[in-house]
C-alpha positions, -999 to +999 in steps of 0.1 A: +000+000+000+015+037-011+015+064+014+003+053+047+009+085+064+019+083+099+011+052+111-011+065+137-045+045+149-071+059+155-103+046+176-140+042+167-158+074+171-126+090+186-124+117+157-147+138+181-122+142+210-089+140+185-071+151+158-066+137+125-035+144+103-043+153+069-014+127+057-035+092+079-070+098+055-069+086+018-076+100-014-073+085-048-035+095-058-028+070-030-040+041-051-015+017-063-004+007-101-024-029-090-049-013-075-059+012-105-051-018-126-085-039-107-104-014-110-100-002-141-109-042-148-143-032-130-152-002-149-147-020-180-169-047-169-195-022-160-196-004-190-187-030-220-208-062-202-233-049-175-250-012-189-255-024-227-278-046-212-292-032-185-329-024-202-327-065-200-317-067-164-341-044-155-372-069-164-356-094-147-339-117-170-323-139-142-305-159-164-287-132-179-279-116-147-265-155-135-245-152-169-228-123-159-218-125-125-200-160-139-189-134-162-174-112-131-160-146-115-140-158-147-124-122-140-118-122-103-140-098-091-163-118-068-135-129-054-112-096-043-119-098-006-113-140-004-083-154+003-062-172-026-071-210-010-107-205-020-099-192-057-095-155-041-083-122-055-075-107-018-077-070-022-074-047+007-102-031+021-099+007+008-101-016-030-130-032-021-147+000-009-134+014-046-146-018-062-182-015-046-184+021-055-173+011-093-203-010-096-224+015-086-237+026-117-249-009-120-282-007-109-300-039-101-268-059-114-248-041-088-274-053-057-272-088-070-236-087-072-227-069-042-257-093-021-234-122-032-202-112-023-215-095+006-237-103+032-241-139+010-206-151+012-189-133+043-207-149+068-193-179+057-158-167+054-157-151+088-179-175+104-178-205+088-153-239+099-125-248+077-150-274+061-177-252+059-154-227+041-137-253+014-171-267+005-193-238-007-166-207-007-146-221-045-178-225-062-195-193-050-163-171-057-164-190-091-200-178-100-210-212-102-233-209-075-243-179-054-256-167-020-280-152-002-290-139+033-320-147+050-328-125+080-358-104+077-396-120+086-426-110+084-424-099+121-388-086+129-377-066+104-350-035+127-361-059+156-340-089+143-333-106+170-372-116+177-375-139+146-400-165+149-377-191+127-369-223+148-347-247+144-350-278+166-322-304+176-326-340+157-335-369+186-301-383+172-282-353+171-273-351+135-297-325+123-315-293+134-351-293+119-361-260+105-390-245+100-402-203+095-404-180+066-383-152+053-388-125+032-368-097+011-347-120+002-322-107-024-308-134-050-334-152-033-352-166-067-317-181-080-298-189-048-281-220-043-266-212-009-285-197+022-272-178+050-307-186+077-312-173+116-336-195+137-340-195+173-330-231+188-348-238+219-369-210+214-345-183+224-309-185+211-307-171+179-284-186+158-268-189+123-272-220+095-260-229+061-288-241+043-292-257+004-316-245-020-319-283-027-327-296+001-363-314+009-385-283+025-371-252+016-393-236-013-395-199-025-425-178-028-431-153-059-408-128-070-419-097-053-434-068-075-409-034-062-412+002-059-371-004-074-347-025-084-369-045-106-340-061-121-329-075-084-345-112-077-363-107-042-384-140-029-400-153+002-378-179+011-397-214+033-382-236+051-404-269+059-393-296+081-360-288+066-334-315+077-302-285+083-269-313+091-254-302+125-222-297+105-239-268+094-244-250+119-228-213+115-208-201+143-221-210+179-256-219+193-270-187+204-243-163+186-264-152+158-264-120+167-226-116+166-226-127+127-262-110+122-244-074+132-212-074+120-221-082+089-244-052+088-212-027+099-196-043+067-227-039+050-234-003+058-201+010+047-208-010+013-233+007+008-219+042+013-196+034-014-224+020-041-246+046-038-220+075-044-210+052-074-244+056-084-247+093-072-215+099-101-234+087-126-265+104-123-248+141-115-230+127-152-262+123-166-272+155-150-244+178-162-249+163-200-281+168-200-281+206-187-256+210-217-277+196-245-314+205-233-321+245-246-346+268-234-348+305-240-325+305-264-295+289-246-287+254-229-305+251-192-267+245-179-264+287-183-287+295-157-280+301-120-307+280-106-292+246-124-256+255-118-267+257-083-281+223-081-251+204-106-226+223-080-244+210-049-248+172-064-210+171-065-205+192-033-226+166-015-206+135-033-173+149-029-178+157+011-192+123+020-167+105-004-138+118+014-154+102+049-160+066+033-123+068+022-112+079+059-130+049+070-119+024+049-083+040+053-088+036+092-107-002+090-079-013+064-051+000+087-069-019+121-075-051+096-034-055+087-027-046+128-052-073+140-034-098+116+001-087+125-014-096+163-024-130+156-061-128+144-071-148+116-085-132+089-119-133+097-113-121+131-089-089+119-115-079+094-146-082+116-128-069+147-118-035+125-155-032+111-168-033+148-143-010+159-156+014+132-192+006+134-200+042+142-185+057+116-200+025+092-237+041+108-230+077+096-221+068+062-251+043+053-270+076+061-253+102+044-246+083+015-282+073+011-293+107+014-265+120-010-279+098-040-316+103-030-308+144-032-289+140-066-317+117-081-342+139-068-322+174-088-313+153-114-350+146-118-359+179-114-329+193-140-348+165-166-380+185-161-404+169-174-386+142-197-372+133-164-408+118-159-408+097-179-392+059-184-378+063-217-352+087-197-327+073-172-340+092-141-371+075-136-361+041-125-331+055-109-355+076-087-375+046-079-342+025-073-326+051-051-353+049-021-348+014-007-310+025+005-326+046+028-342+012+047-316-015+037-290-028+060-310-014+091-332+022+086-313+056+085-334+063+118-323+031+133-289+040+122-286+079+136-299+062+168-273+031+171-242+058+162-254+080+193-258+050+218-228+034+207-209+062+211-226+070+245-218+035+255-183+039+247-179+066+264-190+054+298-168+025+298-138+048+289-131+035+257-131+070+247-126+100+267-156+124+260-157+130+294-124+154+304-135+168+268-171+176+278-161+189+309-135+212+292-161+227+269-186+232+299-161+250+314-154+270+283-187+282+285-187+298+317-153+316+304-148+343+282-138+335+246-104+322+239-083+346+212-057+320+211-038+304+185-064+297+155-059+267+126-036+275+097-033+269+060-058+266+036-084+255+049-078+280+084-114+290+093-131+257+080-105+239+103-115+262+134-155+256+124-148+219+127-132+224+163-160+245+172-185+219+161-170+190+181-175+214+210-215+221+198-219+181+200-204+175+232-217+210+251-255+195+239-249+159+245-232+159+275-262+182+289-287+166+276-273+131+288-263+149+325-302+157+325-323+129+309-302+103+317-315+068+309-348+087+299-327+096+270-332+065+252-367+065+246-363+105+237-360+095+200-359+130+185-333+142+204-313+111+195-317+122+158-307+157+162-276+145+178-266+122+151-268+147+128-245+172+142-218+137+147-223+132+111-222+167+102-192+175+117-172+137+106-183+149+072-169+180+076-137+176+089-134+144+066-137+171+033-111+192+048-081+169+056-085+152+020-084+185+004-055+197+023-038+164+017-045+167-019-033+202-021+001+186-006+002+162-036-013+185-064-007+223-053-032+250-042-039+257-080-052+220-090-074+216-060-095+245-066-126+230-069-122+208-036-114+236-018-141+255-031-165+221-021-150+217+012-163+258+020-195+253+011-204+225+029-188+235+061-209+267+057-241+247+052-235+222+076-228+249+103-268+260+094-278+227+098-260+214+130-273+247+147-310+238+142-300+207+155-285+220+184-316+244+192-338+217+185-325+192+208-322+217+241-356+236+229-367+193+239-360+193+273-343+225+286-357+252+302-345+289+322-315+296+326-297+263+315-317+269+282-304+305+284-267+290+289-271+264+260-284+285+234-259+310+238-233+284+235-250+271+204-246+310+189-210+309+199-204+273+183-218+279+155-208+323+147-192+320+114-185+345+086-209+335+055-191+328+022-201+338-008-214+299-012-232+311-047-198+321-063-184+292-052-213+271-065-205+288-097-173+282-099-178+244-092-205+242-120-184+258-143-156+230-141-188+203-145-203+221-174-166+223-190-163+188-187-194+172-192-193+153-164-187+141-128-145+151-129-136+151-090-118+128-076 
């Protein structure tokens, strides 16, 4: 790997109370010759094999989408994050992320494909015995069979853990019966392997390997979707199904443990798919604001769609640079697990679970990201963009389920507060001294001390001050509500939003300023120009936040307290966000495109 920075490790969710050098996060120019050289191999796939047929895909022509992903295995690429003994193509992590963001544009191909790799194989490969791995990891890395993952019932869908699938121990030991039903289950209609959670003995939920083949296990009708049409999703039944003890998955009663880590790896996954997808669609965007006319000129000369192209990439750009940080930070804690004796699956689940915060924040912003440049891009289409004959219908319709897959963005907002909360109390990370410091700070006059340098000088000191927002309103909210503050949703919400707000944020400015230590001041123009106006936005945004939250529960004089801390967090000197939007637009208009790195 090329240009690790400093070495330094960082913890989960410790990027509030610390600081990051610009030199630890990642940004393209750090990608190796092999690493361009796989990804390159994806792109090509994408655009030569996958999108010329896509109009086919998209009506669900299974066997086509089978033929391709055989296709994608003759090449490697279901293969990059499998070790070589199974027929692997081990890529580090911050490829992978790449890889999955590469198939973005893929639409339904790209679910199927990244629900096999995914949440359909790694359960096996981190889970699985030694048998359990030769036997069904070769063929499935092969594309001669595939996976699928079959969690979500009728009943528990958030809620998991309170599935009604039971599996019951064999009078002779050598089999668990199964019996329930699942549902939304992607690659379910041509599946051949079956990641399946029952409870045994009513109450230990628990992971199985299951055949398509075997006697009891039937599928119900392909579902009819809001999206991804061209993505098989079936009921999956399992009768009486005779499941060989040698197949259990993991322990009796640790479900859970394979159920959530998955979804950490999951979440980040799909942070980097949908900002694939969000690329293509502000392409689509920019080309057709340069071709439609109106007035007497192409619609990209006006002010209101240079405003929306500009904020498309602004919005891609920002949250791009956190998923990178991420991956940078779970590839780094994956090669240091390994160096300290954990097996692979081990080092690569321990880093996800270390990260799982940050995993939370980016399956919401990314989500959000591609259903705001859908919706503009939509909107930029007028009313072509209605209709199906133009690219930005079924993209609309594909874009919403990311906002409920791999757990809901309010589930998610709420799990990065409590596991941070959680973490904090048991002193894995020290929020504590720095609340305290801030509460302090309050009471003080303001501090004319030494302020950030370099480009990036007043975003940088925005940044601080926002770390101090989050913990001056969580740490009195928590001091107040207490365990109360669980059930006090809303407040949970408003929270999260400033922590991803301000990860975001301070994300956007370390990869610019490193970039502008690789490429000069002059190249990195429009990332500096990105990285102002979000700050500036998100400063808006995280202040409504703020008020909202203490408006919930404070009152008199600690209201009075709060909300002037809030003004003093979040005082900043407005830029000129509509030149700047300009300016960005200009560079997308010139080249007819998505051109940021």
């Amino acid at each position: 790997m090329d240009n690790q920075g400093t070495g330094k490790m960082i913890k989960g969710g410790e990027f509030l109370v610390t600081e990051t050098n610009p030199q630890d996060v990642f940004i393209v120019e750090d990608f190796n010759e092999e690493q361009v050289m796989v990804l390159k191999m994806v792109e090509d796939f994408v655009s030569t094999k996958v999108l010329p047929v896509a109009d086919k895909i998209e009506k669900l022509d299974i066997e086509l989408t089978k033929k391709l992903l055989k296709e994608a295995g003759d090449l490697g690429l279901l293969g990059t994050a499998f070790p070589e003994e199974y027929g692997g193509f081990m890529q580090d992590f911050e490829t992978n992320m790449a890889l999955t963001s590469k198939l973005g544009p893929a639409g339904s191909f790209s679910l199927s494909f990244g629900a096999h790799i995914g949440i359909g194989m790694l359960p096996i490969l981190y889970f699985g015995t030694d048998a359990q791995k030769s036997k069904y990891l070769p063929s499935l890395i092969a594309g001669d069979q595939f996976a699928a993952y079959c969690l979500t019932e009728p009943t528990s869908g958030s809620d998991a853990l309170s599935a009604k699938s039971q599996a019951v121990l064999s009078d002779d030991g050598k089999h668990y019966i199964l019996n329930g039903q699942k549902m939304w289950i992607t690659n379910g209609g041509f599946a051949d392997v079956f990641t399946v959670f029952a409870q045994v003995g009513g109450d230990k939920f628990t992971g199985f390997i299951v055949e398509r083949g075997w006697e009891g296990v039937s599928l119900g009708a392909e579902e009819q979707k809001l999206g991804i049409k061209g993505s098989s999703t079936r009921q999956v039944f399992f009768e009486n199904v005779k499941v060989p003890v040698e197949n259990l998955l993991g322990e009796v009663g640790k479900g859970h443990k394979i159920a959530f880590n998955i979804l950490n790896i999951g979440r980040i996954k799909l942070c980097g798919g949908v900002l694939g997808a969000s690329k293509e669609l502000s392409t689509l965007s920019i080309g057709y604001a340069n071709e439609r006319k109106q007035f007497g000129k192409t619609i990209g000369n006006f002010g209101a769609i240079q405003h929306k192209l500009a904020e498309q990439a602004i919005r891609i750009y920002a949250v791009e640079t956190a998923m990178h940080r991420s991956a940078r930070d779970i590839s780094k804690l994956e090669h240091k697990l390994q160096a300290d004796g954990k097996t692979l699956g081990e080092a690569l689940l321990g880093a996800a679970e270390e990260f799982a915060i940050e995993c939370a924040i980016l399956k919401v912003m990314g989500s959000e990201v591609l259903d705001y440049v859908v919706d503009e891009g939509l909107q930029i289409y007028g009313g072509m963009g209605y209709s199906e004959e133009m690219p930005m219908a079924a993209a609309y319709r594909d874009a919403r389920i990311n906002r409920i897959f791999e757990g809901t963005n309010e589930i998610n907002r709420m799990l990065s507060i409590d596991m941070l909360l959680k973490r904090a109390m048991g002193g894995k990370i020290d929020m504590m001294s720095a609340a305290m410091a801030v509460q302090k700070e309050l009471t003080s006059m303001p501090s004319f001390g030494d302020k950030p340098t370099g480009v990036l000088a007043d975003q940088k000191g925005h940044v601080a001050n926002l770390k101090k927002l989050f913990l001056a309103v969580a740490g009195a909210t928590a001091q107040q509500l207490m365990t109360k503050l669980q059930d006090e949703q809303e407040i949970l919400m408003n929270l999260a939003d400033i922590l991803a707000e301000l990860y975001v944020c301070e994300s956007a400015i370390l990869a610019t300023e490193k970039a502008v230590s690789v490429r000069g001041e002059a190249n990195c123009q429009a990332e500096l120009n990105m990285t102002k106006v979000y700050v500036n936005d998100a400063i808006e945004r995280c202040s409504t936040h703020a008020k909202n939250a203490v408006a919930s529960w404070a009152d008199g004089d600690t209201k009075r307290m709060l909300m002037l801390g809030i003004k003093r967090y979040t005082k900043h000197d407005f830029v000129n966000t509509k030149e700047l939007r300009r300016a960005i637009a200009a560079e997308l208009i010139a080249a007819n495109k998505y051109c940021f790195k």
